[in-house]
PyMOL commands that place a pseudoatom at each C-alpha (Angstrom):
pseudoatom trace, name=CA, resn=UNK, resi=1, chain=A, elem=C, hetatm=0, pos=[240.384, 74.784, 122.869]
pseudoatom trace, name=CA, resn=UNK, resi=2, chain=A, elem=C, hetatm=0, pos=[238.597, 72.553, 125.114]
pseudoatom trace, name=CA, resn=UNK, resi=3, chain=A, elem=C, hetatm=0, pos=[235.363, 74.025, 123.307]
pseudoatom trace, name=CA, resn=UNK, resi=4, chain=A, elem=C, hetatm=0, pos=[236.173, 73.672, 120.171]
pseudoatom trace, name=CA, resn=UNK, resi=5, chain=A, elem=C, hetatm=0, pos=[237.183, 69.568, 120.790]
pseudoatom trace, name=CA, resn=UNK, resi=6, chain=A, elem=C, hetatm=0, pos=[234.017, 69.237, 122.615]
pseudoatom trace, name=CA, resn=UNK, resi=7, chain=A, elem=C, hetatm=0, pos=[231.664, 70.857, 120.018]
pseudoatom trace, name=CA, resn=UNK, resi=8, chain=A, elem=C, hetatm=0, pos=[233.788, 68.584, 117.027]
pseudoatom trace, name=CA, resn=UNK, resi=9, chain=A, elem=C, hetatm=0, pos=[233.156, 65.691, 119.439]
pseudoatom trace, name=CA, resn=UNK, resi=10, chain=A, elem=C, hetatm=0, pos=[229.433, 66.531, 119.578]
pseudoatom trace, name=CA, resn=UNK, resi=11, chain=A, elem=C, hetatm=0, pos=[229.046, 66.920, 115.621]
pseudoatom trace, name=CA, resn=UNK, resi=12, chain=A, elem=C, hetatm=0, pos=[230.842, 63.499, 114.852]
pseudoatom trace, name=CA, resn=UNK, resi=13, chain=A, elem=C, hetatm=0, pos=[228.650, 61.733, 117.713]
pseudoatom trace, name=CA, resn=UNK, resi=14, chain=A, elem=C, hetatm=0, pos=[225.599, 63.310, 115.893]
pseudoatom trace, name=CA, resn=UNK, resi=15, chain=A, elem=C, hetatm=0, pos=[226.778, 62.211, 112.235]
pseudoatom trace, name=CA, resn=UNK, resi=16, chain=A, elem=C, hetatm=0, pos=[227.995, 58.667, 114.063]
pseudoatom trace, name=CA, resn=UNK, resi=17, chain=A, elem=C, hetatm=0, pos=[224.411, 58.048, 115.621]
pseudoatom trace, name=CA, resn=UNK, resi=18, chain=A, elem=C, hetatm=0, pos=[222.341, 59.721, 112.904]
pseudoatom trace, name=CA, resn=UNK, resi=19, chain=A, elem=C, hetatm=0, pos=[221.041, 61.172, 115.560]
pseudoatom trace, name=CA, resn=UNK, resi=20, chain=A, elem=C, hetatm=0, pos=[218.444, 63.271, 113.171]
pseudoatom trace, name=CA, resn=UNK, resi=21, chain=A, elem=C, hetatm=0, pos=[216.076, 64.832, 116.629]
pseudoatom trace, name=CA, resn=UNK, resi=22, chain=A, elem=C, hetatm=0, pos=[218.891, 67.992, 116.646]
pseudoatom trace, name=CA, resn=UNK, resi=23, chain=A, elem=C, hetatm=0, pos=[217.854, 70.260, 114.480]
pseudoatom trace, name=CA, resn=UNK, resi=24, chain=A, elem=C, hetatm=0, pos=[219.386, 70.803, 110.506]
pseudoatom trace, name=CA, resn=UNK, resi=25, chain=A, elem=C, hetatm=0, pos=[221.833, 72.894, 111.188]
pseudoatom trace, name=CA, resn=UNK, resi=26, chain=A, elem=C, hetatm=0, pos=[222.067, 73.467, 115.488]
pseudoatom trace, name=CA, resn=UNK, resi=27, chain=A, elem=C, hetatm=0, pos=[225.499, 71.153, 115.463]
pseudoatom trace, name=CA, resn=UNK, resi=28, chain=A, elem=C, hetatm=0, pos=[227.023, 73.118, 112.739]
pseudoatom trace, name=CA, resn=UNK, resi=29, chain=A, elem=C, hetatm=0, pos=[225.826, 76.397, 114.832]
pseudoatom trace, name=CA, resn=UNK, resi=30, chain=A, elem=C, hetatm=0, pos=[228.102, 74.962, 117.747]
pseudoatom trace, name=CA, resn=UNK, resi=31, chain=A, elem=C, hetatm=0, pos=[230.643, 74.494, 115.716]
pseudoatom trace, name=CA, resn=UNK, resi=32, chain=A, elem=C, hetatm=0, pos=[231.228, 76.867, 114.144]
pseudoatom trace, name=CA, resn=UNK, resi=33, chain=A, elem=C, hetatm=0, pos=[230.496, 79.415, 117.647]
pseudoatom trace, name=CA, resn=UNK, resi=34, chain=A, elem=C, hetatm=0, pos=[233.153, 77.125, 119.125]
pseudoatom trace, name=CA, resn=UNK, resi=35, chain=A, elem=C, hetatm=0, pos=[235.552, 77.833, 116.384]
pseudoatom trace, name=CA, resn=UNK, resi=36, chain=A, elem=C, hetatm=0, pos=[235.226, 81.821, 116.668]
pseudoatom trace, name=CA, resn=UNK, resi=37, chain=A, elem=C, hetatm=0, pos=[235.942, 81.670, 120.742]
pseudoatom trace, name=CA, resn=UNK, resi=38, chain=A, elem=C, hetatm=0, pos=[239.080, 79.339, 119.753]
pseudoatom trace, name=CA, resn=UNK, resi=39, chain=A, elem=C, hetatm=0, pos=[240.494, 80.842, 117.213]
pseudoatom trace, name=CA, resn=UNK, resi=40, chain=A, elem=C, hetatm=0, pos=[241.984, 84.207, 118.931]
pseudoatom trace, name=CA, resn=UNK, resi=41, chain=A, elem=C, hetatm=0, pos=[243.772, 81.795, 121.169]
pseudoatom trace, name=CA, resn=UNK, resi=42, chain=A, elem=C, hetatm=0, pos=[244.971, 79.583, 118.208]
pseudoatom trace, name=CA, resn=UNK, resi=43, chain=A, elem=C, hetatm=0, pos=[246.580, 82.634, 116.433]
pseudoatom trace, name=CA, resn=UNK, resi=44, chain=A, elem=C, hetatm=0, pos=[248.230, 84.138, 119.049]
pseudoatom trace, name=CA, resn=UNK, resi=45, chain=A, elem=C, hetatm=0, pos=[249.675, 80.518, 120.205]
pseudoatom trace, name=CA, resn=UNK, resi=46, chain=A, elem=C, hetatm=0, pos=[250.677, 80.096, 116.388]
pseudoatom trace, name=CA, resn=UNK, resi=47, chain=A, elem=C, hetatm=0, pos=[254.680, 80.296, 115.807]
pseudoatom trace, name=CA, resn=UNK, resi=48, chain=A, elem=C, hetatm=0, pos=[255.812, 80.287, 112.501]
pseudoatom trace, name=CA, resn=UNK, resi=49, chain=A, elem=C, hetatm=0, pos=[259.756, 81.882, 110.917]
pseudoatom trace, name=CA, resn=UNK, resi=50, chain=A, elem=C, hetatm=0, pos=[259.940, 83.279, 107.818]
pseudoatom trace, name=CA, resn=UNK, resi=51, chain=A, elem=C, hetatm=0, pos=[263.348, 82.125, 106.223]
pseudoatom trace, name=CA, resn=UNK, resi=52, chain=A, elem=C, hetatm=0, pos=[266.513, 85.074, 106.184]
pseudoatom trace, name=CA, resn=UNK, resi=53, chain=A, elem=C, hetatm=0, pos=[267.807, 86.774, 103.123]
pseudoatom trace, name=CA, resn=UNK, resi=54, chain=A, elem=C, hetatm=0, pos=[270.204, 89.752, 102.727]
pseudoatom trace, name=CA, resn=UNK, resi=55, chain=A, elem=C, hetatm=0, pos=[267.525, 90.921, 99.922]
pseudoatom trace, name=CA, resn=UNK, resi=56, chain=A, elem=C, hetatm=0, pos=[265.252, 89.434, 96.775]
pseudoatom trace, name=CA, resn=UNK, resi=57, chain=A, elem=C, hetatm=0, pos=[268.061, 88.618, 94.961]
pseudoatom trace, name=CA, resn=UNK, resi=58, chain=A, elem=C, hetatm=0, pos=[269.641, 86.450, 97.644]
pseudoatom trace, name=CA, resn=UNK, resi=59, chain=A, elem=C, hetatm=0, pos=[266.342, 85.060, 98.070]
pseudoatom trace, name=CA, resn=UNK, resi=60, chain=A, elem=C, hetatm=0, pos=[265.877, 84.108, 94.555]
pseudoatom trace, name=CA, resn=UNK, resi=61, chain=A, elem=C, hetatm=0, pos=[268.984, 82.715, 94.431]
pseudoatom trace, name=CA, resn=UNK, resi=62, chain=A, elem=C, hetatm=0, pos=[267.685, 81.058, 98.180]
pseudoatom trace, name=CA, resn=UNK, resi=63, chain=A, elem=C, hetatm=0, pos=[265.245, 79.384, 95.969]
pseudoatom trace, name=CA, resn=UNK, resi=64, chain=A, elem=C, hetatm=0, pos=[262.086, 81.478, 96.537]
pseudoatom trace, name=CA, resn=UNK, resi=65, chain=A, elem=C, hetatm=0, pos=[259.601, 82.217, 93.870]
pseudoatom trace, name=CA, resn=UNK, resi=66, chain=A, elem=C, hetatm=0, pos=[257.763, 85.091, 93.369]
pseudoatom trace, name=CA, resn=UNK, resi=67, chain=A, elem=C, hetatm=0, pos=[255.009, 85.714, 96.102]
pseudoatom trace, name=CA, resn=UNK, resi=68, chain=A, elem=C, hetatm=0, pos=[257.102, 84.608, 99.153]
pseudoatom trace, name=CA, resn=UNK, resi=69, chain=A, elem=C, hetatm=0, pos=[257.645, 86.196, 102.550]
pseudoatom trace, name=CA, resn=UNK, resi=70, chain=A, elem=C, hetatm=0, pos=[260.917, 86.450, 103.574]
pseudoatom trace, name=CA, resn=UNK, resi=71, chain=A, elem=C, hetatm=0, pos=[262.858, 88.426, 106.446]
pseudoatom trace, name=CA, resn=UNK, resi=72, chain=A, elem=C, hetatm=0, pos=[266.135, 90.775, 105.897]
pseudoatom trace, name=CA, resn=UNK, resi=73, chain=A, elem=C, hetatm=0, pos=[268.712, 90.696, 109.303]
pseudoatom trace, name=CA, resn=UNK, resi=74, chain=A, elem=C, hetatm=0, pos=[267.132, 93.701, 110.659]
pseudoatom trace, name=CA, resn=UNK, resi=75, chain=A, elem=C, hetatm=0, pos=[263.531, 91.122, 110.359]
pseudoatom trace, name=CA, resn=UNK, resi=76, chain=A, elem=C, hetatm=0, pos=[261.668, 93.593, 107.765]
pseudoatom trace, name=CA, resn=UNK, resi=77, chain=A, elem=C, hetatm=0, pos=[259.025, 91.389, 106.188]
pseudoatom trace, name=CA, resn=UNK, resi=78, chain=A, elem=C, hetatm=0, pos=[259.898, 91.656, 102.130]
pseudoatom trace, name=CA, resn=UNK, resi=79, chain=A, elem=C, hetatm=0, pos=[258.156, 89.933, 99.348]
pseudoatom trace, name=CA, resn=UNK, resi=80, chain=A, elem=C, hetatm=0, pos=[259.837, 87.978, 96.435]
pseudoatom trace, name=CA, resn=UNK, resi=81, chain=A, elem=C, hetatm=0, pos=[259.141, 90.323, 93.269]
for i in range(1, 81): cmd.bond("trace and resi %d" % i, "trace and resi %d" % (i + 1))
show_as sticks, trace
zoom trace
């Protein structure tokens, strides 16, 4: 994480100064390097619940549309058909 600030940090200092001596493209390089070490990290640190239903009918009447995730009690992942 601590790359990925400091390579943002660097771009927007760059694009702040118009500091054209780096080379087109070399800040967007970090970037984006920074972004692919950070990101395993920022998935697995992610948390997210998908809301409970007994099935797609319940979650229909839940209020989901068609598309959504949702979880039964014994947390199978189902989709709204």
């Amino acid at each position: 994480m601590e790359r990925l600030t400091a390579a943002i940090a660097q771009v927007a200092e760059h694009e702040r100064k118009n500091d054209f001596r780096v080379k087109p493209g070399v800040a967007r390089t970090e970037l984006e390097i920074a972004l692919r070490l950070a990101l395993p990290s920022l998935i697995a640190s992610a948390t997210f619940t998908l809301p409970q239903y007994a099935d797609n009918a319940a979650a229909i009447a839940g209020g989901l549309t068609p598309g959504r995730l949702y979880r039964t009690a014994t947390n199978v992942v189902a989709v709204v058909a």
